[in-house]
C-alpha positions as CSV (number, residue, x, y, z in Angstrom):
1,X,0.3,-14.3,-1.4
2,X,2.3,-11.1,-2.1
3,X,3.6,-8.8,0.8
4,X,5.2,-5.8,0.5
5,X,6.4,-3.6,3.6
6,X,7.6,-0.3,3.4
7,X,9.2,1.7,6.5
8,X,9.7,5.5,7.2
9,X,11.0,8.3,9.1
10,X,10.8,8.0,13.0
11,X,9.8,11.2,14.9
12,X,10.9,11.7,18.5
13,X,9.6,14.6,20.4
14,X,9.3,15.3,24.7
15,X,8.1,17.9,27.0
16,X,10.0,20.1,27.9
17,X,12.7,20.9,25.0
18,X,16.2,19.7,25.9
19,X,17.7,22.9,27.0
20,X,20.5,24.3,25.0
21,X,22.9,24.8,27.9
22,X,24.2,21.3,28.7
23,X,24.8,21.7,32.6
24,X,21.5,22.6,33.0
25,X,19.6,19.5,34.1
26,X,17.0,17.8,31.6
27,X,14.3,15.8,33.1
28,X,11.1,15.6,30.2
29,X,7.7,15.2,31.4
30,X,6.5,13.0,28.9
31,X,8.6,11.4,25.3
32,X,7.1,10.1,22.5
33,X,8.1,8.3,19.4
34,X,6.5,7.8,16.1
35,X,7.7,5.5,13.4
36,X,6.1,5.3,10.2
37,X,5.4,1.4,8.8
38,X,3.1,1.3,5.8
39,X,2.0,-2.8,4.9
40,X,0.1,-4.6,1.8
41,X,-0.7,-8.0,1.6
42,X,-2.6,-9.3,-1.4
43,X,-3.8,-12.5,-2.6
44,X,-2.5,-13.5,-6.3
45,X,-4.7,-15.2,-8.4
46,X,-7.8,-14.3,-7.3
47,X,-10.3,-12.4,-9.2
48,X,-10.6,-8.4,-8.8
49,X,-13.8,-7.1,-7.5
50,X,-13.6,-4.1,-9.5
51,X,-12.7,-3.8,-13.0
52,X,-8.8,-4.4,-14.0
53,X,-6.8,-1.8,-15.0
54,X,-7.2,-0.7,-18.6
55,X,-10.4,-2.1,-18.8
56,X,-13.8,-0.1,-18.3
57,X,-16.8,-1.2,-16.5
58,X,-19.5,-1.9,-18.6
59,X,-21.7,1.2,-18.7
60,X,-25.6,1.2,-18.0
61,X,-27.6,-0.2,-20.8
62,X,-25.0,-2.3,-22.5
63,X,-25.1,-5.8,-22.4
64,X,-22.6,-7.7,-20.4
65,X,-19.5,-9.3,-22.3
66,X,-20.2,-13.0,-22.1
67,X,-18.0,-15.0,-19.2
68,X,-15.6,-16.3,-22.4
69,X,-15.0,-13.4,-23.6
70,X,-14.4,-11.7,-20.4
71,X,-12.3,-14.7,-19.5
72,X,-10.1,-14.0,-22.3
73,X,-9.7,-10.3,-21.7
74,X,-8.3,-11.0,-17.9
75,X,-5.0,-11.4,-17.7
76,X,-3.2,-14.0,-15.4
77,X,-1.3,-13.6,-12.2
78,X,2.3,-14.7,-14.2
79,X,1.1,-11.5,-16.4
80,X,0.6,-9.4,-13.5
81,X,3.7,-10.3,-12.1
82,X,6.0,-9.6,-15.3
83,X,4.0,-6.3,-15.7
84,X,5.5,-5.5,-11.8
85,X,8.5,-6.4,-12.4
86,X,9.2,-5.0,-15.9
87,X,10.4,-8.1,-17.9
């Protein structure tokens, strides 16, 4: 299983602005905060339900490669992995 988490910018915002004189009092109706979080999980190993990359899907009216042949086009999730990582 492969995870990959990525995290962002946070955003804090409240009603009403702080005022720019700083003895003036400053008491917000409402705050909010928004942090950004972006997640992926995939399973390695298992088969792709569409077609890999660099391969086409078999157009309408061709015949289907045969499972060996299609079997030896696939490649595996070691190869997958090198191609992420560059080596």
């Amino acid at each position: 299983m492969l995870r990959a988490i990525a995290y962002g910018s946070e955003y804090n915002v409240a009603h009403p602005p702080r005022p720019t004189d700083v003895k003036v009092p400053w008491e917000p109706v409402w705050a909010a905060k928004v942090r950004v979080k972006s997640v992926a999980t995939t399973l390695l190993g298992l088969p792709a339900m569409e077609a890999p990359m660099g391969q086409e899907a078999v157009p309408a009216g061709e015949p289907a490669p045969r499972p060996a042949e299609e079997k030896a086009k696939k490649p595996s999730a070691l190869d997958i992995l090198r191609g992420v990582i560059g080596k």
